[in-house]
Each structure stands twice: as structure tokens, then as C-alpha cells.
C-alpha positions as CSV (number, residue, x, y, z in Angstrom):
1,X,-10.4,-6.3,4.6
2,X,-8.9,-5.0,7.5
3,X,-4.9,-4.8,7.7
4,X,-4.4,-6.3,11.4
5,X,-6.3,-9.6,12.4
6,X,-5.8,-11.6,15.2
7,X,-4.1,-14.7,15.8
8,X,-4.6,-17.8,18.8
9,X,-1.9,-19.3,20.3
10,X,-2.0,-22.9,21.8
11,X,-1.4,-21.2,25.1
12,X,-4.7,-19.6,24.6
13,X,-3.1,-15.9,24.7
14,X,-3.5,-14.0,21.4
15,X,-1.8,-12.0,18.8
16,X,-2.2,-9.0,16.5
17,X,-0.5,-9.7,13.2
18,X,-0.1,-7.2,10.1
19,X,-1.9,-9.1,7.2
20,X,0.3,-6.9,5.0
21,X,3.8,-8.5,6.4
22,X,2.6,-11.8,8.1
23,X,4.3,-10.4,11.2
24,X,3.3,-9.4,14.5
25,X,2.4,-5.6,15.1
26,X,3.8,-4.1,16.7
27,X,2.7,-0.5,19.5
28,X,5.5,1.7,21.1
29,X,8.4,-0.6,20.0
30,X,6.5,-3.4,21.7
31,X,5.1,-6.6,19.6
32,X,1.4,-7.2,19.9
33,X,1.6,-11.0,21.6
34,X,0.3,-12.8,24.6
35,X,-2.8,-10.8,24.8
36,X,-6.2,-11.9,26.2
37,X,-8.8,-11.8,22.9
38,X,-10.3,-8.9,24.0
39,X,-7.0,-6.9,24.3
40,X,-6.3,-8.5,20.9
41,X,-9.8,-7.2,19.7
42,X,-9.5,-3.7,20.9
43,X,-5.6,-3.6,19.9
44,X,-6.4,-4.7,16.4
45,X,-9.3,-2.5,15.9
46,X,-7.4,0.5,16.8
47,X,-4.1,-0.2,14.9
48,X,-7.2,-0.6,11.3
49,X,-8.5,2.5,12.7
50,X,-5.2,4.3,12.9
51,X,-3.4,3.7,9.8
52,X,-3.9,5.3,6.6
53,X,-4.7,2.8,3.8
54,X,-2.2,4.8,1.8
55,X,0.1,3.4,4.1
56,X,1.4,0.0,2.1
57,X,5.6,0.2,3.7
58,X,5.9,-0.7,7.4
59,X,9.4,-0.8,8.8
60,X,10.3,-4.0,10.7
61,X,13.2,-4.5,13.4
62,X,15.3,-7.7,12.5
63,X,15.8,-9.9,15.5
């Protein structure tokens, strides 16, 4: 299973959520939404690639 999956919105943009928190994921400081699916694909694919499944903490701004 892959940590990051994507996510539809009824706007028909997409998201890139961390199955581990629920949340979106986030790149740079900047939180994976309003994507087109394929930005989504490619965004989610890399972020699976890119972390270490030793990797279980994530650290999450509060808002």
C-alpha cells in the first residue's frame, strides 16, 4: 500500500493526502490541493517514492 493516495474534490480538482495522518501532504511548506489528476498522480507517486518506509512520524502545522 502506498502512503500518499489521491483524493477528488466536487470541484473536479484533486488532492494528495497522507494515508498515514488522513491529511493533505504537503511539498515545500505547500499543501498538495487543487491539482489536475495528473499533477495529483505524478505528485503522489513521487512523495511514495521519496519517503522511507521507516518513516512512520510526519510533523503537521496546526492551522
Amino acid at each position: 500500500m502506498r502512503r500518499f493516495k489521491i483524493l477528488p474534490s466536487e470541484s473536479g480538482l484533486w488532492s494528495v493526502i497522507d494515508s498515514l495522518t488522513g491529511l493533505p501532504a504537503e511539498r515545500y511548506g505547500r499543501p498538495l490541493t487543487g491539482l489536475t489528476r495528473y499533477e495529483a498522480e505524478e505528485a503522489a507517486f513521487n512523495l511514495s517514492e521519496s519517503t522511507p518506509p521507516w518513516m512512520a512520524l510526519v510533523r503537521h502545522r496546526r492551522r
